[in-house]
Z-matrix of the N, CA and C atoms (Angstrom, degrees):
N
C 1 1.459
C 2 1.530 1 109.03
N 3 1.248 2 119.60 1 128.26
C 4 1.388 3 125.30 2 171.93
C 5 1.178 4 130.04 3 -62.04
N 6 0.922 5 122.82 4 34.83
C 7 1.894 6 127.71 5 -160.24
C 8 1.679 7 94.46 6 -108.69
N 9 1.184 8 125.25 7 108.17
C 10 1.688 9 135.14 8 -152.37
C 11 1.454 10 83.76 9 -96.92
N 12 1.351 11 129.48 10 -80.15
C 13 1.964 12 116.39 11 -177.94
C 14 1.284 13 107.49 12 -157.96
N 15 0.798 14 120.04 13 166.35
C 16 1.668 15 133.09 14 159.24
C 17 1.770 16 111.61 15 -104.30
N 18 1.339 17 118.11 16 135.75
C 19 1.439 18 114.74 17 -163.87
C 20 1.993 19 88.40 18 -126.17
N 21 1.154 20 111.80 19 129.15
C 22 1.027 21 94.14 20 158.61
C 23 2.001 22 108.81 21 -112.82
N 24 1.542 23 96.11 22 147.76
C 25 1.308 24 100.03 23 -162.02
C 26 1.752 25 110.27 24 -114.48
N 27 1.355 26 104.27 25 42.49
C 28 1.638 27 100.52 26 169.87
C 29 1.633 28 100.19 27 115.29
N 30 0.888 29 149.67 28 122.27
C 31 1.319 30 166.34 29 149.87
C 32 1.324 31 109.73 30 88.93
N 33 1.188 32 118.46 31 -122.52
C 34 1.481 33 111.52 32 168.61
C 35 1.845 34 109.52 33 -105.95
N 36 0.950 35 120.25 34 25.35
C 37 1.700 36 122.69 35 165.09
C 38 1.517 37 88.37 36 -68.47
N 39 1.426 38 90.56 37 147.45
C 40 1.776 39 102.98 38 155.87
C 41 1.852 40 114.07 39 -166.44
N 42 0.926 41 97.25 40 144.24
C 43 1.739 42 108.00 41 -154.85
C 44 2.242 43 90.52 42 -116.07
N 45 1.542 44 105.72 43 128.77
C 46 0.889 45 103.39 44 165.66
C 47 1.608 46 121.41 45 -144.98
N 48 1.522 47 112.08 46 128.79
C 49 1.790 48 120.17 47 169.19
C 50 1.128 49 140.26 48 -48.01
N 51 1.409 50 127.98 49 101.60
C 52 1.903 51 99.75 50 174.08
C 53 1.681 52 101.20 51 -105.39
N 54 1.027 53 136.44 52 159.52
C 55 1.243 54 113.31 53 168.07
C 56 1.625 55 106.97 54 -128.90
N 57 1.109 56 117.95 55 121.97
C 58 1.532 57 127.15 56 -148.13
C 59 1.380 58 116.81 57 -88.10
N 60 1.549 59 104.70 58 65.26
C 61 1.430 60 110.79 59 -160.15
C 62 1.988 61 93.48 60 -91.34
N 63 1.164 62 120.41 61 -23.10
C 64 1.480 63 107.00 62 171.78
C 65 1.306 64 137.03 63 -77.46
N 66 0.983 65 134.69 64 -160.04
C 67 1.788 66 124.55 65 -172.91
C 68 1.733 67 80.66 66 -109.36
N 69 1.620 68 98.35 67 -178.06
C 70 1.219 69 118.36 68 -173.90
C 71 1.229 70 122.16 69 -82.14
N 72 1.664 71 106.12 70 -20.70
C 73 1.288 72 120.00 71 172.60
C 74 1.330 73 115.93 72 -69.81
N 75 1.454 74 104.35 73 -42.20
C 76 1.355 75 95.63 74 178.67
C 77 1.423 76 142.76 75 -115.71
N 78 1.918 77 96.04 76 23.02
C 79 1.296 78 115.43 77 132.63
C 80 1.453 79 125.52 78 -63.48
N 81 1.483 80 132.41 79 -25.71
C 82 1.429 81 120.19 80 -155.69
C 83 1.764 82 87.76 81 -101.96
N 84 1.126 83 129.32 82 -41.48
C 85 1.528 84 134.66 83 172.41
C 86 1.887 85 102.80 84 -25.94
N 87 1.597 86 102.18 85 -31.36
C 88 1.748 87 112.17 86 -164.31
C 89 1.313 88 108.50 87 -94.35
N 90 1.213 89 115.31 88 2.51
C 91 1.648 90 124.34 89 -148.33
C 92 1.298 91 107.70 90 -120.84
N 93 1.172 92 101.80 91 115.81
C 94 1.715 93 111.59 92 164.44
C 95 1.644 94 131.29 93 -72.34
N 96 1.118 95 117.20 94 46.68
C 97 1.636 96 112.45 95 -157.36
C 98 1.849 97 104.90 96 -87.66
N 99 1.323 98 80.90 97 151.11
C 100 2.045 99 103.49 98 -174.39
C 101 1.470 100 101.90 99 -78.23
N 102 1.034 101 144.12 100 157.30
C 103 1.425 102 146.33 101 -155.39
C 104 1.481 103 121.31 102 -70.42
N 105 2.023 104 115.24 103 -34.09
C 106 1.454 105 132.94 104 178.96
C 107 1.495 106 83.98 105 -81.82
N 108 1.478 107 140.91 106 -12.79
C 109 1.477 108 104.53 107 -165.49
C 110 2.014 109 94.18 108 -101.62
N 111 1.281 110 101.83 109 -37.81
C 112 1.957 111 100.67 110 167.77
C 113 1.592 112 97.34 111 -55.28
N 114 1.223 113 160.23 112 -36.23
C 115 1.387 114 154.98 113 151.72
C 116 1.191 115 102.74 114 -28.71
N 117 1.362 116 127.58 115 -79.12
C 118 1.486 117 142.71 116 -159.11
C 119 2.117 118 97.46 117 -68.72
N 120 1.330 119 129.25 118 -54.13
C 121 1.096 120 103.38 119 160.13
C 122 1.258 121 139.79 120 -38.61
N 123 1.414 122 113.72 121 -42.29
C 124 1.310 123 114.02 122 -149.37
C 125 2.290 124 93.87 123 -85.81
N 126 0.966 125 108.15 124 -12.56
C 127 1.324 126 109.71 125 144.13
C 128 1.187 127 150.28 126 -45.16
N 129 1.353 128 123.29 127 -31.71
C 130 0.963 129 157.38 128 165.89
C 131 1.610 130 132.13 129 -60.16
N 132 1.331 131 117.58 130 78.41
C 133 1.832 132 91.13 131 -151.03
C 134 2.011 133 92.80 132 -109.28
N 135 0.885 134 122.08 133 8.83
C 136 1.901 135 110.27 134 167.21
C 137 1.583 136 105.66 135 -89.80
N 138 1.016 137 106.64 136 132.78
C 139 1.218 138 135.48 137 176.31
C 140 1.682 139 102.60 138 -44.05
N 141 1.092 140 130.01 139 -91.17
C 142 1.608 141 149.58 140 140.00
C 143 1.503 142 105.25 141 23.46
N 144 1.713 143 108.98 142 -73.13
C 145 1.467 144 113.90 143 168.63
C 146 1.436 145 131.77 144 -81.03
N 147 1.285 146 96.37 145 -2.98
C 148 1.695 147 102.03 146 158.71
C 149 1.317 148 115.40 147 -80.82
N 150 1.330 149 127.17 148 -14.21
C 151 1.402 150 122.96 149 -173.67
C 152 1.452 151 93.67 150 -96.49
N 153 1.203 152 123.65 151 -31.12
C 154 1.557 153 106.83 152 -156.00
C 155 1.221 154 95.12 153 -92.77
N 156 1.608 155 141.30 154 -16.79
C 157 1.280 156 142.35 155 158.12
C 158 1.342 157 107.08 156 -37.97
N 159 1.074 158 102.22 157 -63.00
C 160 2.236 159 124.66 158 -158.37
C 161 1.676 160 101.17 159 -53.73
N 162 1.640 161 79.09 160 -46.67
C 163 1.961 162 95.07 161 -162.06
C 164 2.154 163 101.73 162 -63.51
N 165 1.296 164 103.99 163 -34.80
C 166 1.442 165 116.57 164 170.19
C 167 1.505 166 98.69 165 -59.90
N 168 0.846 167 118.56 166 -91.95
C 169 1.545 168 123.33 167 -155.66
C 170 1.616 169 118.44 168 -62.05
N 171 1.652 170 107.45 169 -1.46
C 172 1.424 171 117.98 170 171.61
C 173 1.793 172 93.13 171 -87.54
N 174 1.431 173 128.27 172 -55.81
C 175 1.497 174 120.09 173 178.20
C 176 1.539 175 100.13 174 -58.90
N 177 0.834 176 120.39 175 -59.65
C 178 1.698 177 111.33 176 -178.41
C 179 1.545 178 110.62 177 -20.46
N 180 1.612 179 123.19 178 -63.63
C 181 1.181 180 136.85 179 161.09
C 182 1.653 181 128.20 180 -49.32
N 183 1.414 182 104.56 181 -12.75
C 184 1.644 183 100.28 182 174.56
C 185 1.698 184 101.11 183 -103.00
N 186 1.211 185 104.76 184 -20.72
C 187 1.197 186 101.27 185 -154.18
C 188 1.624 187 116.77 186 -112.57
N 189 1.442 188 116.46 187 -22.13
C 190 1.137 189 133.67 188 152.36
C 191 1.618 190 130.59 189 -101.35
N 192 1.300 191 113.63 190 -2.47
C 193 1.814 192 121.02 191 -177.07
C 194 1.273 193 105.67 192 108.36
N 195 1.544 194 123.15 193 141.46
C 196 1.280 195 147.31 194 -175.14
C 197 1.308 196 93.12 195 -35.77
N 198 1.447 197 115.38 196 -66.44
C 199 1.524 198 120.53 197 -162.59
C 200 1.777 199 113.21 198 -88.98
N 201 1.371 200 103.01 199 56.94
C 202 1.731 201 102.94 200 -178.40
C 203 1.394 202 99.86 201 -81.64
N 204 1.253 203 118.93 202 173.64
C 205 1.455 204 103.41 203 156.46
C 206 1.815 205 81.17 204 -147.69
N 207 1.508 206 100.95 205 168.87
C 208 1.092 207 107.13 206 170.06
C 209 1.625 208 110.77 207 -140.87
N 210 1.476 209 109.68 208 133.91
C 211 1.088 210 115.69 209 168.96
C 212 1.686 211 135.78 210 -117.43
N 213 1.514 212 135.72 211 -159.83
C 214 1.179 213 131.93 212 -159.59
C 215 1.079 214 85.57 213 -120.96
N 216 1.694 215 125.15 214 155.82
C 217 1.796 216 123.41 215 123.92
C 218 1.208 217 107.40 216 -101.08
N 219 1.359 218 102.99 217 -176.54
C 220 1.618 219 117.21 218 -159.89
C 221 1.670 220 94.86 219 -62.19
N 222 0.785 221 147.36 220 -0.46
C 223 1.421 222 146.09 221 168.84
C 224 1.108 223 118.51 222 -100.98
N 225 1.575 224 144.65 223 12.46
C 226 1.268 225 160.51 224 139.21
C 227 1.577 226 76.24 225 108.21
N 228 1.053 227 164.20 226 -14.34
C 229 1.616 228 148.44 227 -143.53
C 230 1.518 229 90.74 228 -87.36
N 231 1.185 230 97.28 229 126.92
C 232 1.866 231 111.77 230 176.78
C 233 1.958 232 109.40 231 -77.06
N 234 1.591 233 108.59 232 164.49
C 235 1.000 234 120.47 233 -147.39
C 236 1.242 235 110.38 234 -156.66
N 237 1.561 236 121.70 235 129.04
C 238 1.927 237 108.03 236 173.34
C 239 1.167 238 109.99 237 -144.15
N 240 1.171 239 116.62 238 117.29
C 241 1.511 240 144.85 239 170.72
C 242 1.449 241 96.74 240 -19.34
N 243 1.406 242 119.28 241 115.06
C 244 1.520 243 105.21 242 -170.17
C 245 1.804 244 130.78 243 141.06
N 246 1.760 245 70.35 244 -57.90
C 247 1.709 246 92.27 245 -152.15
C 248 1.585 247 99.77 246 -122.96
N 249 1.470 248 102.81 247 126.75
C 250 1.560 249 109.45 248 163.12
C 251 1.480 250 131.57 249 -34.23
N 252 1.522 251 108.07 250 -38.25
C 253 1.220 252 111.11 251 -178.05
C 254 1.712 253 111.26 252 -168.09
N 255 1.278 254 128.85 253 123.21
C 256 1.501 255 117.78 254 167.91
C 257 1.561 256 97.29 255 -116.45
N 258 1.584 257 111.13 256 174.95
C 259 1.353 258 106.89 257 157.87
C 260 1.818 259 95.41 258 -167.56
N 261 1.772 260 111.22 259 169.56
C 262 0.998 261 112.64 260 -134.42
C 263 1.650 262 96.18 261 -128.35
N 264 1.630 263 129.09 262 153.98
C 265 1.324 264 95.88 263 175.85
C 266 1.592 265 83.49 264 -173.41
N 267 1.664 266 123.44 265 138.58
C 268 1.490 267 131.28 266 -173.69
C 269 1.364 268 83.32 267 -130.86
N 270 1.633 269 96.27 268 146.20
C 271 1.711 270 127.77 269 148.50
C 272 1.328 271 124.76 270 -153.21
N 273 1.091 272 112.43 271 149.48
C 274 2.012 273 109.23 272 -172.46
C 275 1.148 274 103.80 273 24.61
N 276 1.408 275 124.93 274 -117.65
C 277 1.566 276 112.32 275 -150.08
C 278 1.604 277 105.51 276 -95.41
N 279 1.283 278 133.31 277 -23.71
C 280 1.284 279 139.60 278 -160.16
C 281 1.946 280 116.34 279 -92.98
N 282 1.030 281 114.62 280 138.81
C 283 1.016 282 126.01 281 170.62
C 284 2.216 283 118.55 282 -106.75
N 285 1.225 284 90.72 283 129.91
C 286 1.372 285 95.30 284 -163.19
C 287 1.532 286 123.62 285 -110.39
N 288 1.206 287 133.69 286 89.03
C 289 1.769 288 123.30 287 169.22
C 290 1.519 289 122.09 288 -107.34
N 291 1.230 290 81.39 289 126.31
C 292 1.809 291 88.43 290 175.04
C 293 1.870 292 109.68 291 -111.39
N 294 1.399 293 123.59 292 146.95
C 295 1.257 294 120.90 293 -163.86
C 296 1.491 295 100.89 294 -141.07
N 297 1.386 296 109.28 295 142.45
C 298 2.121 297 94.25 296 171.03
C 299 1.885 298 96.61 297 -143.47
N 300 1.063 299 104.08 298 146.30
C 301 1.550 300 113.59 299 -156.70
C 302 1.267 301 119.73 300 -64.51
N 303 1.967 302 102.47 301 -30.28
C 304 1.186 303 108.82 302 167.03
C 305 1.853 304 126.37 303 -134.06
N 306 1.258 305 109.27 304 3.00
C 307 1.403 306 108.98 305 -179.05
C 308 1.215 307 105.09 306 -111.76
N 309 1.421 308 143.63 307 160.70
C 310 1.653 309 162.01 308 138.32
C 311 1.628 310 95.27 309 -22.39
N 312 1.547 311 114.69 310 155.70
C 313 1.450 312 101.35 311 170.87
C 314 1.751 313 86.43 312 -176.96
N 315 1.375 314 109.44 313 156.52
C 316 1.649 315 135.95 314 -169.76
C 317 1.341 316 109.82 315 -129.66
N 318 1.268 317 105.08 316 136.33
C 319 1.495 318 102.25 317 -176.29
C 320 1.866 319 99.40 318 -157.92
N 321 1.660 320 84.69 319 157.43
C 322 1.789 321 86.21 320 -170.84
C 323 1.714 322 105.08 321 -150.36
N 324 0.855 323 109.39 322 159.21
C 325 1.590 324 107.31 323 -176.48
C 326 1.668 325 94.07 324 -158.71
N 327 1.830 326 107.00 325 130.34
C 328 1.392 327 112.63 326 -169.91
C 329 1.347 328 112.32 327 -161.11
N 330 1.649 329 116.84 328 108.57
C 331 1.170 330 135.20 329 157.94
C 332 1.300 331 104.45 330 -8.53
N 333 1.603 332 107.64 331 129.98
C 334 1.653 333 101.02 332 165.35
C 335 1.350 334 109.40 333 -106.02
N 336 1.447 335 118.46 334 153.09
C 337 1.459 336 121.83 335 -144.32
C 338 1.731 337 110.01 336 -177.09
N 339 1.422 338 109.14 337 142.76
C 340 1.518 339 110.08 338 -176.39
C 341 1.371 340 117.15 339 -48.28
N 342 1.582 341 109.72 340 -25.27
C 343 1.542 342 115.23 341 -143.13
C 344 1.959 343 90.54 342 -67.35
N 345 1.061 344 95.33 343 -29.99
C 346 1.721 345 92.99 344 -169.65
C 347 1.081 346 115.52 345 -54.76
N 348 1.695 347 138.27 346 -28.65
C 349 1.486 348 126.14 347 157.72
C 350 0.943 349 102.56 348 -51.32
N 351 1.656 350 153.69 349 -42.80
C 352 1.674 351 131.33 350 -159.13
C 353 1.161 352 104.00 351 -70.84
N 354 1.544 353 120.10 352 -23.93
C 355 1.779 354 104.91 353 -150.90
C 356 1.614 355 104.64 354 -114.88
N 357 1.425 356 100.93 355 -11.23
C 358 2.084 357 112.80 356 -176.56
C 359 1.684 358 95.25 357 -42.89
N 360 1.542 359 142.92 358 -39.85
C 361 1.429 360 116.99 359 -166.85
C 362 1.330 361 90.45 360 -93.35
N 363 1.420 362 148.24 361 55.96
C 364 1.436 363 131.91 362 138.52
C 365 1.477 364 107.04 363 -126.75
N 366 1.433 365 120.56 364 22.58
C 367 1.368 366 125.41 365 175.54
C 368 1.700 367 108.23 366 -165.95
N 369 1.333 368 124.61 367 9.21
C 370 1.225 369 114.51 368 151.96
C 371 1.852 370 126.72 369 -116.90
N 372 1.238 371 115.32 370 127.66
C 373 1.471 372 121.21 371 -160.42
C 374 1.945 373 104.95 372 -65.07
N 375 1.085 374 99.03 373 178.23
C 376 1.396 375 92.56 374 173.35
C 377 1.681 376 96.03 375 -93.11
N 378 1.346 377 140.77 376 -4.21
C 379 0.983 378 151.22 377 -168.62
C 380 1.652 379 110.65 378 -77.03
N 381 0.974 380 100.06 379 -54.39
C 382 1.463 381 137.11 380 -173.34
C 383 1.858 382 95.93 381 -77.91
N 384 1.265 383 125.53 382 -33.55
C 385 1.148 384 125.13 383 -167.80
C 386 1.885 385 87.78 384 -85.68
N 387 0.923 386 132.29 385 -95.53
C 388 1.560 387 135.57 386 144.43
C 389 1.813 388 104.48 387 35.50
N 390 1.208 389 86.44 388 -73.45
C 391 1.507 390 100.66 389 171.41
C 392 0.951 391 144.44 390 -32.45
N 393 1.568 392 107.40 391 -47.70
C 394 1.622 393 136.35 392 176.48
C 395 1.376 394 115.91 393 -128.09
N 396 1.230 395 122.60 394 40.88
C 397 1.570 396 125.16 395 -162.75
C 398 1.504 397 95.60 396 -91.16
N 399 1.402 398 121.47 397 -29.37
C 400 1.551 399 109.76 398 168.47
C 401 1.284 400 126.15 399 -74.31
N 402 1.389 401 113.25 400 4.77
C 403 1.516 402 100.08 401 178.71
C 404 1.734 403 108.43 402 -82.21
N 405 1.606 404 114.95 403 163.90
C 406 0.800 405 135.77 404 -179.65
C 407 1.821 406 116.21 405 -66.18
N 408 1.077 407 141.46 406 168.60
C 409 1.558 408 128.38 407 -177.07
C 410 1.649 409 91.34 408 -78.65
N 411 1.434 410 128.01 409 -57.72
C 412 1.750 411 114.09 410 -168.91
C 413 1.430 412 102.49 411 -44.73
N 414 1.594 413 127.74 412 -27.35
C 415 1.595 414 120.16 413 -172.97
C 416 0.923 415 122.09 414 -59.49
N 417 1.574 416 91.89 415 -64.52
C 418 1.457 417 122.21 416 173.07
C 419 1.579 418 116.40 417 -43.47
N 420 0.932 419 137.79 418 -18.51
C 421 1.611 420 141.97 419 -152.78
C 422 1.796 421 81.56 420 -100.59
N 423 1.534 422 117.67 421 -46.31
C 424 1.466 423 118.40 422 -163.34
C 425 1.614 424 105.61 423 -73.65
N 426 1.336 425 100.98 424 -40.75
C 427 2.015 426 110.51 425 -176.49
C 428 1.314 427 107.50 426 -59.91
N 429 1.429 428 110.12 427 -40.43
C 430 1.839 429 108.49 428 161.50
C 431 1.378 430 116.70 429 -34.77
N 432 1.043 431 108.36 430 -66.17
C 433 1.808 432 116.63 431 -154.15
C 434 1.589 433 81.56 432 -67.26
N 435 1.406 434 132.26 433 -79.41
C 436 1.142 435 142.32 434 158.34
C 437 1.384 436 117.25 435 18.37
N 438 1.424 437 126.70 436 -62.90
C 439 1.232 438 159.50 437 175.45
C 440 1.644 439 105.97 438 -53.96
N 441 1.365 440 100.06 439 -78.00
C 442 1.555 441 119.81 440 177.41
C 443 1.542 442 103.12 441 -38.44
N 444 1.421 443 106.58 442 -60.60
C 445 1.618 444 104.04 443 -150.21
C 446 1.457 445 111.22 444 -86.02
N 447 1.371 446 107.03 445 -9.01
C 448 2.006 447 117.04 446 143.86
C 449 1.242 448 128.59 447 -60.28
N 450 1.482 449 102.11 448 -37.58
C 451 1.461 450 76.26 449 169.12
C 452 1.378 451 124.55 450 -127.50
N 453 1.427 452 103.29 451 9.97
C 454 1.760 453 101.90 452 138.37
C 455 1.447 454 117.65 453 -41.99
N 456 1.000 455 126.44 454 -35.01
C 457 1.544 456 136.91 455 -151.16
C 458 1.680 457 97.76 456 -92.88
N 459 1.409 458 114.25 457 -54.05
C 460 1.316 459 105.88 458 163.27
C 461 0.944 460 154.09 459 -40.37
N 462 1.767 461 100.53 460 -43.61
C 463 1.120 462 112.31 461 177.41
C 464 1.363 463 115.55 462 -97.70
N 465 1.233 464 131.12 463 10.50
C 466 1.425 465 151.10 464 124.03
C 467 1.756 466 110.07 465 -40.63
N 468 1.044 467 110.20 466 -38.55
C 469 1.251 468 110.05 467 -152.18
C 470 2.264 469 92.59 468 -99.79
N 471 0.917 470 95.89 469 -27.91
C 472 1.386 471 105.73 470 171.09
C 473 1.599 472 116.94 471 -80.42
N 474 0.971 473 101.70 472 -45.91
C 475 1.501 474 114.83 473 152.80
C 476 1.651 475 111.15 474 69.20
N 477 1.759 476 122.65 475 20.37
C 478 1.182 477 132.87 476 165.45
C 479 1.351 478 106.59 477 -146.23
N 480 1.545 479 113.21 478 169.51
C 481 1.236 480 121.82 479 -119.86
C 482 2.052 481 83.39 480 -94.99
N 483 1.297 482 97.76 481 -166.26
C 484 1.933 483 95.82 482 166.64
C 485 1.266 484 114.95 483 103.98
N 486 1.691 485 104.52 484 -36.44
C 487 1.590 486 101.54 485 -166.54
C 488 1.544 487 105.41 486 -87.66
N 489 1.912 488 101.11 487 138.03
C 490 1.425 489 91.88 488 163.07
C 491 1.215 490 110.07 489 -134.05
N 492 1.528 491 119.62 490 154.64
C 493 1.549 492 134.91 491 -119.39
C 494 1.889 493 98.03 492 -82.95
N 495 1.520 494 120.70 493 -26.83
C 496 0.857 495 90.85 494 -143.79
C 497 1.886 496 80.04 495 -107.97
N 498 1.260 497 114.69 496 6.54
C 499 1.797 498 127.04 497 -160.23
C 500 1.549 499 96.58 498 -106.57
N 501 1.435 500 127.36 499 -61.06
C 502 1.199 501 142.94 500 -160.53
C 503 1.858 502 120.52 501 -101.47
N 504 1.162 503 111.37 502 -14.06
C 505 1.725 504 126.13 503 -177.37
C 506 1.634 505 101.59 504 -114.26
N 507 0.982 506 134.69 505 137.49
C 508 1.248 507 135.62 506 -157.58
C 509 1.261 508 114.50 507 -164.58
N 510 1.366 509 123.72 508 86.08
C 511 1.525 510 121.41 509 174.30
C 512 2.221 511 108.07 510 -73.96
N 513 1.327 512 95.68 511 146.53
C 514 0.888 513 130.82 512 -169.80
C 515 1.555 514 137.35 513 -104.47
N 516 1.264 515 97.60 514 -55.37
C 517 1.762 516 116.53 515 167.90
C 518 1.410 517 103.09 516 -170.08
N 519 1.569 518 120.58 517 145.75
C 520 1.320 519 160.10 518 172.20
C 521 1.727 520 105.63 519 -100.86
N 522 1.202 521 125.49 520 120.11
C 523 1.446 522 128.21 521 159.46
C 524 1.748 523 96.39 522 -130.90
N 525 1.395 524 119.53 523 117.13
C 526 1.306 525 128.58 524 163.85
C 527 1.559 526 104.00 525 -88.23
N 528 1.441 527 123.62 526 67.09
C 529 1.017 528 139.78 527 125.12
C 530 1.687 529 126.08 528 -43.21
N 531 1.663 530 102.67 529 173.48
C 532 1.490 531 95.26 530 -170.81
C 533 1.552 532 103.94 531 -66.92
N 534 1.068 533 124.43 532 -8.98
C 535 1.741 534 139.62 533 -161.12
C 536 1.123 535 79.60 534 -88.51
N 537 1.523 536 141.29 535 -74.80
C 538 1.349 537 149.28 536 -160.96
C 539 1.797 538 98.22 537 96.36
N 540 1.226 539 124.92 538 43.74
C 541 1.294 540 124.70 539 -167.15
C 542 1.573 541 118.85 540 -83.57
N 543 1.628 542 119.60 541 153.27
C 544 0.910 543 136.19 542 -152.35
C 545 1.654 544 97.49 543 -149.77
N 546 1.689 545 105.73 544 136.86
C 547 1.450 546 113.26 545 179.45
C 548 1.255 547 118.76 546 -152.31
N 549 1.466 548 128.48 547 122.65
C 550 1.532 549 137.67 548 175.44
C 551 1.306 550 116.59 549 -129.96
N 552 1.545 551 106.53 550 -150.47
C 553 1.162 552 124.42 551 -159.09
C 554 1.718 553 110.67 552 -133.74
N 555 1.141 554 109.64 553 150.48
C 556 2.052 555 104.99 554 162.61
C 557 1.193 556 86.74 555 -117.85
N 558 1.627 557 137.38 556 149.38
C 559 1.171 558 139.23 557 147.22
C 560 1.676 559 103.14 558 -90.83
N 561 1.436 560 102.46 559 118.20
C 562 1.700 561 101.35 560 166.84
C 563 1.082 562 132.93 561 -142.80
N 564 1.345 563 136.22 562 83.56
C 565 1.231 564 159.11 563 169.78
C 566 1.677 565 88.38 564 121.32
N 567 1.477 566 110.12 565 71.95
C 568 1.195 567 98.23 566 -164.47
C 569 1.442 568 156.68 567 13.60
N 570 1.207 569 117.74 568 50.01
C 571 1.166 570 155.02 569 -164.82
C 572 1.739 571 112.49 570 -149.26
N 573 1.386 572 104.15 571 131.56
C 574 1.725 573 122.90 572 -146.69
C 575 1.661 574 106.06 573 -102.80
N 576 1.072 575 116.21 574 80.78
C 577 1.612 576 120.32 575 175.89
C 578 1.499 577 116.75 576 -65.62
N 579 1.072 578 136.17 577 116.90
C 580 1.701 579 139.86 578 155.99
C 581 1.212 580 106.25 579 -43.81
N 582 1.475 581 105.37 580 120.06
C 583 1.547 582 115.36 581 146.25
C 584 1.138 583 121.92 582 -132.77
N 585 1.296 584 119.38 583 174.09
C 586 1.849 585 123.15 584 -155.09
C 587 1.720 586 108.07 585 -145.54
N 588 1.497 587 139.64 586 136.48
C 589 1.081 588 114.23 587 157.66
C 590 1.541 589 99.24 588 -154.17
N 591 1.353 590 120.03 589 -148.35
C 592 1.526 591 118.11 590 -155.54
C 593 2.142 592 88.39 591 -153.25
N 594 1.338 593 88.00 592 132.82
C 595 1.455 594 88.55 593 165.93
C 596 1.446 595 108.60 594 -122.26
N 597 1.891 596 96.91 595 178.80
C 598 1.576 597 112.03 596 153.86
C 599 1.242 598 123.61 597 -155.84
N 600 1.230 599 129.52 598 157.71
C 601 1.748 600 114.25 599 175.52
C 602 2.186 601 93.41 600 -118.51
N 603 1.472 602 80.37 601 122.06
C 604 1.538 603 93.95 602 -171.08
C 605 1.683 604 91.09 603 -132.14
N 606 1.732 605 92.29 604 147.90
C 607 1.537 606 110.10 605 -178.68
C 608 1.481 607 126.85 606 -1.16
N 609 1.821 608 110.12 607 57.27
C 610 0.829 609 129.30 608 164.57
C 611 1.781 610 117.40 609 95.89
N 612 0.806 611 91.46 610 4.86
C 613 1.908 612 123.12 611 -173.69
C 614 1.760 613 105.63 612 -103.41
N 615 1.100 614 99.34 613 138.72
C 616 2.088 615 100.46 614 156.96
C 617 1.487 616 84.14 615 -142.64
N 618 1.882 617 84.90 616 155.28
C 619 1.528 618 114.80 617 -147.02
C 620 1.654 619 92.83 618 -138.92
N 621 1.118 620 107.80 619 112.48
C 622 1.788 621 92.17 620 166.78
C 623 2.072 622 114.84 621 -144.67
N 624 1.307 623 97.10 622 125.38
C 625 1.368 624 102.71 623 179.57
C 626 1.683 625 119.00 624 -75.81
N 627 1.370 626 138.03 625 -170.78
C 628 1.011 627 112.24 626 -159.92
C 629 1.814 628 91.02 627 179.68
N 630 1.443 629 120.13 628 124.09
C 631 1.396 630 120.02 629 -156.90
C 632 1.370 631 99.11 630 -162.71
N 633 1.490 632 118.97 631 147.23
C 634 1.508 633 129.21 632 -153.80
C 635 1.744 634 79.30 633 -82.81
N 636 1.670 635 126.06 634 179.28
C 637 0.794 636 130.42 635 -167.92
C 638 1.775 637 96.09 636 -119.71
């Protein structure tokens, strides 16, 4: 079974791997699903997003109880009977859920990859540039992804629509502590909310969670 680990990372957060090396078939053969969620699969017709569905709702089951279910609100932001907060996040081969028992929480996991020099001026501030202007270009190439996959995570973690990445998400300070911690801002209704999360750069991946302060 492909299920790589579950990490728990300090209180009740907990972050877990599937890595979706089987077909879809024989992910769903593994799968316990409730009757609206075989509905909601069978919707589904790419191959790709059938796995990363399966691979979700198989951690859902390790990680929240056989019988989790997970659902939507009107803002597509997922939800589990249970739990303060889960959230959901695919790249290349891995499928990603992180869950915390009682707070809201954002999470992101993202291939590292050239493409991120093309797209850094539609999600990095001049603020944020300021910030890190001494790093070196190999750094810099990593603070990108870094950047991105914070506030993917945020705005995961905000979980309605409005925010844009490079106006409203706002990193703040980096301490590569043993936490590897990371801290910003949401601007919303102009007004500056704290947020906090924890990264990593793993087998070619950075991973960053994302939690109100």
């Amino acid at each position: 079974m492909p299920l790589s680990h579950i990490s728990k990372l300090g209180g009740d957060l907990k972050l877990g791997f599937w890595q979706m090396s089987e077909s879809s078939e024989a992910l769903l053969k593994i799968s316990s699903l409730h009757a609206y969620e075989l509905n909601d699969f069978a919707a589904i017709n790419h191959e790709k997003h059938k796995k990363q569905w399966l691979s979700t709702r198989l951690l859902a089951q390790e990680m929240c109880g056989e019988n989790a279910q997970i659902y939507y609100d009107d803002y597509r932001k997922p939800h589990c009977f249970g739990f303060g907060g889960i959230s959901i996040s695919h790249s290349g081969d891995y499928a990603l859920l992180a869950t915390h028992k009682n707070n809201p929480i954002g999470v992101d996991i993202e291939l590292i990859s050239e493409k991120i020099i093309r797209i850094k001026d539609k999600f990095i501030s001049s603020e944020e540039e300021e910030l890190f202007k001494h790093f070196g270009n190999e750094k810099l190439f990593m603070f990108y992804h870094l950047v991105w996959s914070f506030k993917e995570a945020a705005f995961k973690l905000y979980g309605k629509k409005g925010l844009i990445f490079k106006k409203h998400i706002i990193l703040k300070e980096l301490q590569t502590d043993k936490m590897n911690t990371i801290n910003g801002v949401l601007i919303i209704n102009n007004e500056e909310v704290e947020i906090t999360g924890n990264f990593l750069f793993i087998g070619g991946y950075v991973i960053c969670t994302c939690q109100y302060k």
